[in-house]
C-alpha positions in Angstrom: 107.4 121.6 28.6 109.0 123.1 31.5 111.3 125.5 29.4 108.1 126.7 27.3 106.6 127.3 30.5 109.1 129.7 31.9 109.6 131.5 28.4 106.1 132.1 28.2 105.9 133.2 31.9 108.6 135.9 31.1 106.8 136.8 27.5 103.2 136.7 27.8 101.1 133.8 26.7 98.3 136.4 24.6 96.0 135.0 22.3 94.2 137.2 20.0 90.8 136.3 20.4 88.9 139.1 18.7 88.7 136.9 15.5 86.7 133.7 15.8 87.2 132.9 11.9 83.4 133.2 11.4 84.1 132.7 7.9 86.1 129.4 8.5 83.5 127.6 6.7 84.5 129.5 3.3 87.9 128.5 4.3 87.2 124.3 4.4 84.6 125.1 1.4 87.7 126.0 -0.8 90.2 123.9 0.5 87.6 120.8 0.0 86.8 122.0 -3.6 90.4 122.0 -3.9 91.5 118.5 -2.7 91.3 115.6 -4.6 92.9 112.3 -4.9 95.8 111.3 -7.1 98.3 108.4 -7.7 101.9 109.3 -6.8 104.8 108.0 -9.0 107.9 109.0 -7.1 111.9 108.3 -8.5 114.4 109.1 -6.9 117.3 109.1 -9.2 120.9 110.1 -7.8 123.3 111.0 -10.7 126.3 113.6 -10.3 126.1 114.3 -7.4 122.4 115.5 -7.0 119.5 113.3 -5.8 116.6 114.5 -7.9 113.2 113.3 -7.0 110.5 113.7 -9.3 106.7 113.1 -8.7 103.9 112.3 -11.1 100.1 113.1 -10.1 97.6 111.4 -12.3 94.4 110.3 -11.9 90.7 111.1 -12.8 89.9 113.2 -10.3 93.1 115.2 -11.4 91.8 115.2 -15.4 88.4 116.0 -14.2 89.7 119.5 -12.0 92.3 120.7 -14.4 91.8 118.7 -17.7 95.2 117.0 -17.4 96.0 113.3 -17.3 99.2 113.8 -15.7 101.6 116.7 -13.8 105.1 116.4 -12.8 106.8 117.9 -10.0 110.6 118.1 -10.3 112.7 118.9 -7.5 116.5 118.3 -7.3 119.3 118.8 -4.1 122.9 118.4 -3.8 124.2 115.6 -1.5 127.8 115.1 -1.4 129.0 111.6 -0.7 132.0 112.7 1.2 129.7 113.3 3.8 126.9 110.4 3.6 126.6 107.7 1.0 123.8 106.4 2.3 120.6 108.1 2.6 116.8 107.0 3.9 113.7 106.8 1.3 110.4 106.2 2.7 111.7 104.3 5.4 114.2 102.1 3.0 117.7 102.4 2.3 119.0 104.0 -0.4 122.9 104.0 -1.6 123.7 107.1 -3.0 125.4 105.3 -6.3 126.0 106.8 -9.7 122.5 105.8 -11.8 120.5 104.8 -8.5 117.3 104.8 -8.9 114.2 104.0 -6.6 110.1 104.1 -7.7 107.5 104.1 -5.3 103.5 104.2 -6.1 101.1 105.2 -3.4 97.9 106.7 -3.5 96.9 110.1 -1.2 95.0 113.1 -1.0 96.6 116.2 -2.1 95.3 120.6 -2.5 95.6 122.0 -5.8 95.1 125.4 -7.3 95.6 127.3 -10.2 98.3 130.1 -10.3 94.7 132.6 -11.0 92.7 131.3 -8.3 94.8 131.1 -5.1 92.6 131.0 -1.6 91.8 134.6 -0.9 92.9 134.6 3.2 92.1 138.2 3.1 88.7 138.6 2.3 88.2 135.5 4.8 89.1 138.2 7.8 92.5 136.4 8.3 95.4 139.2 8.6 98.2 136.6 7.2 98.4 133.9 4.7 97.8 130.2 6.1 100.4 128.2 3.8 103.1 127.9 1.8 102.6 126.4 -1.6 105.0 124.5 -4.3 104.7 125.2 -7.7 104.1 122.0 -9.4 103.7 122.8 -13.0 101.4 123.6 -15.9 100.8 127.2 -13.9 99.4 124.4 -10.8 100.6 124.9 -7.5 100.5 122.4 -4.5 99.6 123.2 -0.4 102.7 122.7 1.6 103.9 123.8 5.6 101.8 126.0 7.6 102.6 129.7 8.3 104.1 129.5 11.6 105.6 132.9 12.3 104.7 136.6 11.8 106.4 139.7 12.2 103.2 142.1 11.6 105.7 145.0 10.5 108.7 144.3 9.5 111.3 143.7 6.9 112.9 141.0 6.0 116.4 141.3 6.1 115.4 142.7 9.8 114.1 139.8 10.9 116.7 137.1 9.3 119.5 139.2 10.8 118.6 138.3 14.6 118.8 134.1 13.1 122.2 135.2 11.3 123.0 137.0 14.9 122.9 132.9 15.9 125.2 131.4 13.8 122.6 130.3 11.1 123.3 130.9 7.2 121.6 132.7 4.3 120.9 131.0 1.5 120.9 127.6 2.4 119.9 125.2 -0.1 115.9 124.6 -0.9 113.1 124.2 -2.7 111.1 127.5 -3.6 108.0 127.9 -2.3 105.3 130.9 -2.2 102.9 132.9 -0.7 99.8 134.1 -2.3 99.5 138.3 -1.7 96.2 140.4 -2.3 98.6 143.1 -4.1 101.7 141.1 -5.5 100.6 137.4 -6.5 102.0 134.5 -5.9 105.7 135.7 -4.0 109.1 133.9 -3.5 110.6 132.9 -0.2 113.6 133.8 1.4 115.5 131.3 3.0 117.4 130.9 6.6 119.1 128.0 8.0 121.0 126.3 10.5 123.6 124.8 7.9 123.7 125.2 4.5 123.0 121.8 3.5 122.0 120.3 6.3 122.5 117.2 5.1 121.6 115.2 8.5 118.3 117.6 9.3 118.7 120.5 11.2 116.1 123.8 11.2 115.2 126.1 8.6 112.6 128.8 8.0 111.5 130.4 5.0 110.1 134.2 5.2 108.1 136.3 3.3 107.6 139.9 2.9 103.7 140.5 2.2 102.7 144.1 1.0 100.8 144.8 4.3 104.1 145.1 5.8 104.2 142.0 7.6 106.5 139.3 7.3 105.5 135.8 7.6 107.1 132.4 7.9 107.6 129.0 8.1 109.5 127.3 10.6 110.1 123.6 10.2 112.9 120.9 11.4 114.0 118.7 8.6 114.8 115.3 9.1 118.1 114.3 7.2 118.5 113.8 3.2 115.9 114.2 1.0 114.4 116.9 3.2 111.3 116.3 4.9 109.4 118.9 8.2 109.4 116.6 11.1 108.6 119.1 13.5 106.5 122.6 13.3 106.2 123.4 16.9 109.5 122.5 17.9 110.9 125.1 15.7 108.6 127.7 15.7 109.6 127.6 19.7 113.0 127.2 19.2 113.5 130.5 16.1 111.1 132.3 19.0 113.9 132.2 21.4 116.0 134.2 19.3 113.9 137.4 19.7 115.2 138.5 23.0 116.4 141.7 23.6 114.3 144.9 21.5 111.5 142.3 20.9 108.2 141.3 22.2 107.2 138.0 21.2 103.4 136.6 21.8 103.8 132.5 21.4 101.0 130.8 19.9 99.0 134.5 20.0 97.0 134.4 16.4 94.8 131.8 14.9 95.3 130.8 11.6 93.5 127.5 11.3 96.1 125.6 9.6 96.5 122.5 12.4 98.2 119.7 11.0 98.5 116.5 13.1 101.7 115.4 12.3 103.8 116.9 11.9 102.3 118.1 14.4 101.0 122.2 14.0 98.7 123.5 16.6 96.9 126.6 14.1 98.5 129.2 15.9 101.0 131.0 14.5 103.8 133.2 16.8 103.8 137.2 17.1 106.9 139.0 17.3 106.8 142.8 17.6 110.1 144.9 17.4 110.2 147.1 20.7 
């Protein structure tokens, strides 16, 4: 607490308070329209040297929004056993052996939308998209980690060359996630990391250029194989830090209403102007 007391004493703790989000009630309106309940059939398989964990949603709720009994999410990573070859799943252990295979059933609450009808932050007076999404399938895509970051104009090999400046890599292995833009859709992020792999966590941001100009982000800390955010706050403070010199940065200075508790994500994303 006492660092991010003295770097916001030398930068500027400035909120922008000239938008109350008025319209936050269209915002929870969609988002409650959009979230529904599911079963979760997780299995993790590791085979040749990639762990690959793929998730089935089903449900009625799911068959009554999208007319679907079932969707699968695939997602696979790299994990060499030269390095670890043992790994944690949901709290269990998990020996990273050819054919190893663990299923897990849970129940949980999860926002949905179709590629056509992504939630329209910018005729809801926000200046900056509120989430990331995964694509899941079937032209479906899934809420992920908040917006953290924006550059309001800005490019972003700019930007990502101040993180390289500190010893961090480009393209680091990760899932793709997206951004829903007014002009361009649903766009790609870039990626930035602290290791390629980062096999035993580490920090990693993905960026996206919007066609206002801006650049957005996410900054999260990932906890060690199979990926998963720990910390928001953490590292939007600690990517901040590398925005010294040529740089104004305004911590915690525009509201974008995506708090999470945990892990934890106060809704206010970080400003960083180039001088």
């Amino acid at each position: 607490m006492e660092l991010l007391q003295l770097w916001e004493k030398r930068k500027g703790r400035v909120r922008d308070d000239s938008f109350h989000h008025g319209l936050s009630c269209q915002r929870k309106k969609w988002m409650d329209e959009h979230t529904i309940n599911v079963t979760s059939i997780k299995t993790y398989k590791y085979e040749q040297g990639k762990l690959t964990k793929s998730e089935i949603y089903t449900g009625k709720c799911l068959e009554d929004k999208f007319g679907l009994s079932n969707i699968t999410k695939v997602e696979t990573i790299p994990i060499d056993t030269n390095v670890m070859d043992t790994i944690s799943i949901d709290g269990e252990s998990f020996v990273l052996t050819e054919g190893n295979e663990k299923v897990s059933v849970t129940e949980k609450a999860v926002v949905l939308t179709t590629a056509d009808n992504p939630y329209d932050w910018w005729n809801d007076g926000y200046s900056y998209p509120q989430w990331a999404w995964a694509y899941v399938a079937y032209g479906i895509y899934e809420r992920e980690d908040p917006i953290n970051l924006v550059w309001p104009s800005n490019t972003v090999s700019t930007v990502k060359s101040e993180m390289l400046d500190e010893g961090w890599t480009d393209y680091p292995t990760q899932y793709s996630r997206y951004v829903a833009d007014p002009q361009w859709g649903w766009a790609a992020g870039d990626g930035v990391a602290d290791s390629v792999t980062r096999p035993n966590g580490g920090y990693h941001v993905r960026l996206w250029q919007m066609s206002s100009g801006a650049v957005v982000a996410n900054a999260h800390h990932d906890t060690a194989s199979p990926h998963t955010a720990d910390q928001y706050e953490t590292a939007e403070e600690h990517v901040a830090y590398f925005y010294n010199g040529g740089w104004t940065v305004y911590m915690d200075n525009y509201d974008l209403d995506n708090y999470i508790s945990s892990p934890y994500n106060n809704g206010w994303a970080t400003r960083i102007y180039e001088s």
